[in-house]
N, C-alpha and C positions, 0 to 999 in steps of 0.2 A: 075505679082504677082500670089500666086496658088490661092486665095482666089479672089471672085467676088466684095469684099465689098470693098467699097470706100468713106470713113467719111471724104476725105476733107474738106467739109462744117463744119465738127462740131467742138466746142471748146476743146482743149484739154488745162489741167492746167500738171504743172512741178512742180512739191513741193522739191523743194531742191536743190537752184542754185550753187551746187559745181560744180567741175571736169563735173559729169558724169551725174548731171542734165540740167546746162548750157549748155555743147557739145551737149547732145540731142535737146535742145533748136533752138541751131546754124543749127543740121544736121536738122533739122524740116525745118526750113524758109529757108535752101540752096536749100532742093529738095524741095519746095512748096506743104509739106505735108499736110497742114493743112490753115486754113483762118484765124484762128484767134489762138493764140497762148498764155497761160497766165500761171504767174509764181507765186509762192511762196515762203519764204524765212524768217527762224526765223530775217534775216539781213534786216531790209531794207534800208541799201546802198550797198546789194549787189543786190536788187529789182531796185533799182533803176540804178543801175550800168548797169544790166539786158537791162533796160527801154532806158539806151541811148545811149546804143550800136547795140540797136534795134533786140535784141536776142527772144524778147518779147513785145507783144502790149501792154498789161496791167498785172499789179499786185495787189495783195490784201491782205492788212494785216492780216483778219480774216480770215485763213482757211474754217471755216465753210461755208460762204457769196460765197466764192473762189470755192468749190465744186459745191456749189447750182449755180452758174453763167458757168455752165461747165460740158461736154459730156463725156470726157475720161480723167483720172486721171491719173497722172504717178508720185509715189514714190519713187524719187531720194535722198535718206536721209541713214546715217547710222546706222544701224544695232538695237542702243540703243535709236535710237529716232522715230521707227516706230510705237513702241505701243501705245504710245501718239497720234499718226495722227490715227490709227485706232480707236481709242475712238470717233475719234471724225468721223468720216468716217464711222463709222458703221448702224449711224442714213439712211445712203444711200443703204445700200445691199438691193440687192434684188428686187432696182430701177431700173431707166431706165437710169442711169451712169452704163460706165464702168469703171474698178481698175483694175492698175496692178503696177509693181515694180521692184526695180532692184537688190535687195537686194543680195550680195553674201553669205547668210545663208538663208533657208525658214524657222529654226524652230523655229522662233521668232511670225512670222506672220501665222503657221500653232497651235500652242498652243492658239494665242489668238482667231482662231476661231475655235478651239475645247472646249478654257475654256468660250468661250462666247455664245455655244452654234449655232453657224451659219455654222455646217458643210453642209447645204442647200442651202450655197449662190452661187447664178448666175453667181454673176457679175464681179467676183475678179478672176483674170488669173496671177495666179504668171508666173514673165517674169528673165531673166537676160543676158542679153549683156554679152558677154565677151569680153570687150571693156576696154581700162583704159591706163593710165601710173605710173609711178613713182609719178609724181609730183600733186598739187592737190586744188581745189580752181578755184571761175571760169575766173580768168587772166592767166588761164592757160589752158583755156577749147580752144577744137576746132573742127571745123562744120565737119571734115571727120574723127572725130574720131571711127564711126561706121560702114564705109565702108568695106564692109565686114565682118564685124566680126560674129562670130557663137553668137546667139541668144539662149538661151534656154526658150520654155515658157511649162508652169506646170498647165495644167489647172485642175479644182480639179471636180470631179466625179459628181459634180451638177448644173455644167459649161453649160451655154449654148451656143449652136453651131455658135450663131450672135457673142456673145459676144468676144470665142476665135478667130474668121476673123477679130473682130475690133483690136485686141491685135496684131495679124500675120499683118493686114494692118498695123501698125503704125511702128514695126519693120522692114518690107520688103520694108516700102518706103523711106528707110534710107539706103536703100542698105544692110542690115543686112540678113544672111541664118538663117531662122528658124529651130529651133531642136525641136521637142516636146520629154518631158524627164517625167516619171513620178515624182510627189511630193517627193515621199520618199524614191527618188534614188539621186533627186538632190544634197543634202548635202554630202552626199558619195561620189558620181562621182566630186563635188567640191575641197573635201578634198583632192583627191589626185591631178588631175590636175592644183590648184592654191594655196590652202592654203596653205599647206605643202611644194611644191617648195619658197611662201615666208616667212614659217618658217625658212628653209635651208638657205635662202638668207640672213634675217637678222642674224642670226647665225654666219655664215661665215662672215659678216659685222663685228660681236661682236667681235669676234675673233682675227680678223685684228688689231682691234683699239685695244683690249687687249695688241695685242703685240707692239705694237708704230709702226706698219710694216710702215705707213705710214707718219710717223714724221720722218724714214727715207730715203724712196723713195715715195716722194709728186707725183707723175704721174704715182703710180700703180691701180688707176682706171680711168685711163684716156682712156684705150686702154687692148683689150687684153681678154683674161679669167676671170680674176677676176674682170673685169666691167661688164662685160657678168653675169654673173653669180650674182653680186651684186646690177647691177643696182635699180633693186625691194624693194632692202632696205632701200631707201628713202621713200618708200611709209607710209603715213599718220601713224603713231604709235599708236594714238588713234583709228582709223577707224579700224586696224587692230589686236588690242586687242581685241577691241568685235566680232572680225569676230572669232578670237580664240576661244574667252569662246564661243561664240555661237556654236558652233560645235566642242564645245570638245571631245565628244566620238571617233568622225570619226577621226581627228587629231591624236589624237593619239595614235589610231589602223594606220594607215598610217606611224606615224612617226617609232613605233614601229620594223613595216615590212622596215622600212630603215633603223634602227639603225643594223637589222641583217644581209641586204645586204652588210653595212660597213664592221660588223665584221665579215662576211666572208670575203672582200676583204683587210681587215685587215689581218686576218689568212694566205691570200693567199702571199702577200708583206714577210712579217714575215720569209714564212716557205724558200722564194727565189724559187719558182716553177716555170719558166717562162710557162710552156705549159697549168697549172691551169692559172695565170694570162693572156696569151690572150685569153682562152677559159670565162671567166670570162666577159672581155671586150667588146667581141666579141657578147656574148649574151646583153650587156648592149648597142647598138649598137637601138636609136629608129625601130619601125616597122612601116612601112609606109604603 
């Protein structure tokens, strides 16, 4: 790991046993990151679900008790239910916990501590995996879901230097490459590499079922392109609403600069120019 620091002694809590809080959970006790492991969860039969499947040592229904019993904090929750846990998380800044999160928008948890006045705090290290699938819920979670993945963490200008090696140890002992990204590029650099490919996706999904495509060939997402390209659009509709409005500006300044990509390779189709159309292609060709 690049960082010295090694908190497996300490308690770490999980507040939010979907998808991508249970898989962390899992990836935690697979690689014996941690000693003691504890979750949270507005369910508690998914706490308990947690509990006896052994994802988790212990769980607690009051958040607040849940913090105070606990070293490092990880906000696995979506997007509209973060501000409520910081309300209550915030009696902690500036302590001797750490926070961090996985949020795929930061400018929900970046307002509330500019309108709450904590642009001073320590100890909060915005983090995000890019990690996930289609499906979502944690009988659907799994211990290698993080293996590898690019990690983004965002520590914010009053960050202390313990603090961001506890946040790098917790991701890099999951097998995860840390990225450090600045705060106020993340949602940008988001927009276009995840958001916006699953705006397209569900689009294209829309589309389909618009035209009964598949009321008439039941096995054209079985296989092929358009499961490739669709898969994503299974993905949670709620979860991914708010990730929209959340970062609506960047959205669609992004979508924008692809709707003219289209209508140029609209234009190009149209006018029958083959040497425009593979020069077109050609450039659209990923850069590696």
């Amino acid at each position: 790991m690049s960082n010295k620091v090694n908190n497996k002694n300490k308690k770490i809590l999980v507040v939010g046993l979907g998808l991508i809080g249970s898989s962390l959970c899992r990836s935690l006790r697979k690689n014996n990151s941690y000693d003691n492991i504890n979750g949270h969860d507005i369910s508690k039969e998914v706490m308990e679900y947690a509990l006896d499947n052994n994802y988790i040592d212990n769980f607690e229904l009051d958040l607040g008790n849940a913090i105070e019993d606990s070293d490092i904090i990880v906000f696995c929750v979506p997007v509209d239910q973060i501000k409520n846990l910081l309300k209550i998380a915030k009696s902690f800044f500036n302590g001797n916990k750490v926070f961090t999160e996985t949020l795929s928008t930061k400018k929900t948890v970046l307002d509330f501590i500019k309108d709450n006045k904590f642009q001073d705090v320590n100890n909060f290290i915005l983090s995000h995996p890019m990690a996930g699938t289609e499906n979502f819920g944690i009988k659907n979670s799994l211990d290698n879901l993080y293996d590898e993945a690019i990690t983004f963490i965002s520590p914010l200008d009053s960050s202390k230097l313990d603090n961001i090696n506890s946040v790098k140890y917790l991701w890099e002992s999951i097998n995860c490459n840390v990225v450090e990204i600045d705060t106020l590029k993340h949602d940008k650099i988001l927009a276009a590499i995840s958001h916006v490919p699953h705006a397209i996706s569900f689009s294209l999904s829309k589309m389909i079922n618009d035209l009964n495509t598949n009321e008439k060939f039941p096995w054209i997402y079985s296989k092929g392109s358009l499961s490739d390209m669709t898969r994503i659009s299974n993905s949670d509709p709620e979860s991914w609403a708010n990730i929209f409005s959340d970062n609506e500006g960047n959205i669609i300044e992004c979508i924008n600069k692809y709707l003219e990509e289209l209508k140029e390779l609209k234009s190009i189709i149209s006018l029958k120019n083959h040497d425009d159309m593979v020069s077109f292609l050609k450039k659209s060709k990923p850069k590696k």
